[in-house]
N, C-alpha and C positions, 0 to 999 in steps of 0.2 A: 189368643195370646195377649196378654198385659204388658205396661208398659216396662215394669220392672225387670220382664224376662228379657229384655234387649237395652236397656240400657240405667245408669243411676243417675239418679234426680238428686238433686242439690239445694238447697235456699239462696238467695242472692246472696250476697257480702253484707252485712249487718251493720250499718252507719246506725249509728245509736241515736244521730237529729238529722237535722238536713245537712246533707251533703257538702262537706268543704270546699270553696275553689281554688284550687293551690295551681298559680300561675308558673306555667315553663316545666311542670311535673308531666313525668313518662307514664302516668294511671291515668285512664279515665273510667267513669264509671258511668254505663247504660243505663238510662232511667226509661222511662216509658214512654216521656216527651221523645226520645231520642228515635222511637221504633214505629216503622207504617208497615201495614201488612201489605201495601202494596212496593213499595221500595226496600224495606230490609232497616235494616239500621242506618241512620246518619251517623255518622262516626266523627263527622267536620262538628256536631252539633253537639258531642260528648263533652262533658263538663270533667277538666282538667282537676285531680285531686291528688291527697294523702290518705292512705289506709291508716285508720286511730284505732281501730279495736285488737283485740289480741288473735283474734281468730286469722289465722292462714291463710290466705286469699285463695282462692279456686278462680284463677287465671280464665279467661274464655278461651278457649282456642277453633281452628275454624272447624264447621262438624257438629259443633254444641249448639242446642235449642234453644232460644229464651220462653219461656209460658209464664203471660200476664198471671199472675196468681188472684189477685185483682180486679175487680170490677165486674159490668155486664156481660162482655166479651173477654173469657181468657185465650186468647188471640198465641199465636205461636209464631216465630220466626229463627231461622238457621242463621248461626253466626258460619259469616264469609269469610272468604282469603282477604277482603278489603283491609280486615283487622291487622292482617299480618304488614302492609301495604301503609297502614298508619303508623308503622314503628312505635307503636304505645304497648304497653299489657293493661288488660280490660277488666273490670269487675262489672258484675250483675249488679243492680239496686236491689233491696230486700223484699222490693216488689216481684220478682221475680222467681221465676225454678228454671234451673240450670240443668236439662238434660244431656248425657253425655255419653253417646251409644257406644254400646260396647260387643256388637256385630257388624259382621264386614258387610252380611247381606242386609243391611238396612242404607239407604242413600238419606242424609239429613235433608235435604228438599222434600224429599218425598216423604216423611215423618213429619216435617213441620206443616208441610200440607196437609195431612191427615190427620191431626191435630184441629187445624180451623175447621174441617166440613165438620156438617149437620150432625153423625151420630157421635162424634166427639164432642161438641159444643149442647149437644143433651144432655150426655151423662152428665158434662159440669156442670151444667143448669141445675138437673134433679140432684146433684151432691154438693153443692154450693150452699156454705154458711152462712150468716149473716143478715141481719133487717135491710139495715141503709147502704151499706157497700157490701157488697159478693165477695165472698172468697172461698178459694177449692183449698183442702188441705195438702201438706205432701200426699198420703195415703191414696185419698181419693186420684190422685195423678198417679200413682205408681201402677192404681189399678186400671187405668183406662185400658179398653179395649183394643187393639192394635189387629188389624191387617197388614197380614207380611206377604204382597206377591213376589213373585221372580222380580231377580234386579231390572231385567229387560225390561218387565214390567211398570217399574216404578218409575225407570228411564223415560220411559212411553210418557208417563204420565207427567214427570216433572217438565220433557219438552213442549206436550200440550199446553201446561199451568201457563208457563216462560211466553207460547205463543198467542196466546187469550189475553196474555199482560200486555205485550205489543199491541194488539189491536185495543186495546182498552184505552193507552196512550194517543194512538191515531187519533181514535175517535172523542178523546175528551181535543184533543188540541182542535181537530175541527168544529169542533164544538165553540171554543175560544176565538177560531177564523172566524167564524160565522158573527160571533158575539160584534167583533170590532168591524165587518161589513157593514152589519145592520148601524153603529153609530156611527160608521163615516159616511154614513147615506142619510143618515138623521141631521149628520153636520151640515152635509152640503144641502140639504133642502134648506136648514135657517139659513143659511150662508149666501143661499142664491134669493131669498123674498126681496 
């Protein structure tokens, strides 16, 4: 199946320069700085603006994908209820595509995860434009290859992703303990000569 048979892909909102910051405004607008594939969106870190161009805004709502269009990694992440939670309305950056599925048996977690693994991050590779910066066209994105298991299925797997993310956390923070053991053990050795 392809990606177009389950849902339509959009361009980000089209700032025609750099992005306006219009203080105490209800839009922000998602840049790329804003997105970790390991956290989701910072939405505290979205740059407050005015939409200038004539084109319609295509709102994000929760459910919708962001796909880096852009760069080495076009990296994928589901926009959250957080969004709903910041009482703002959201635009994409034009660095983006804006997936927006339009079957019930797909779970946005589980699309946006399938999106970053290996045989999705190929095909962009081998269809990816460009000398100095990478870029996938829409096309090439509407055609990606998509696996659609049972919802159960995908549930299965987005609870795995979710539980591999927790231990990921643990283990960088102990990682961090360990950091500041070994220099209060550095300290107190200068400390006691």
């Amino acid at each position: 199946m392809k990606l177009k048979q389950i849902a339509t892909i959009n361009a980000g909102y089209p700032f025609r320069s750099k992005i306006p910051e219009v203080i105490d405004s209800s839009v922000i607008a998602v840049q790329m700085k804003d997105v970790s594939l390991q956290e989701g969106i910072h939405w505290t870190n979205c740059l407050t603006t005015e939409l200038t161009g004539k084109r319609e805004p295509g709102w994000l709502q929760p459910g919708d994908i962001l796909v880096a269009a852009r760069g080495s990694h076009n990296y994928s992440v589901a926009v959250d209820e957080n969004l709903l939670r910041a009482g703002v309305q959201a635009v994409a950056a034009p660095h983006f595509f804006v997936v927006s599925i339009q079957r019930k048996a797909v779970l946005p977690q589980y699309l946006a995860w399938f999106l970053n693994q290996s045989p999705c991050q190929r095909y962009f590779e081998q269809n990816a434009e460009g000398t100095l910066t990478k870029s996938i066209r829409r096309r090439v994105l509407e055609d990606t290859p998509i696996a659609v298991p049972p919802l159960a299925k995908q549930q299965a797997i987005i609870n795995l992703v979710n539980a591999i993310k927790q231990e990921r956390q643990i283990v960088e923070q102990l990682l961090r303990n360990h950091e500041r053991l070994l220099d209060i053990i550095a300290s107190d050795l200068l400390a006691n000569q």
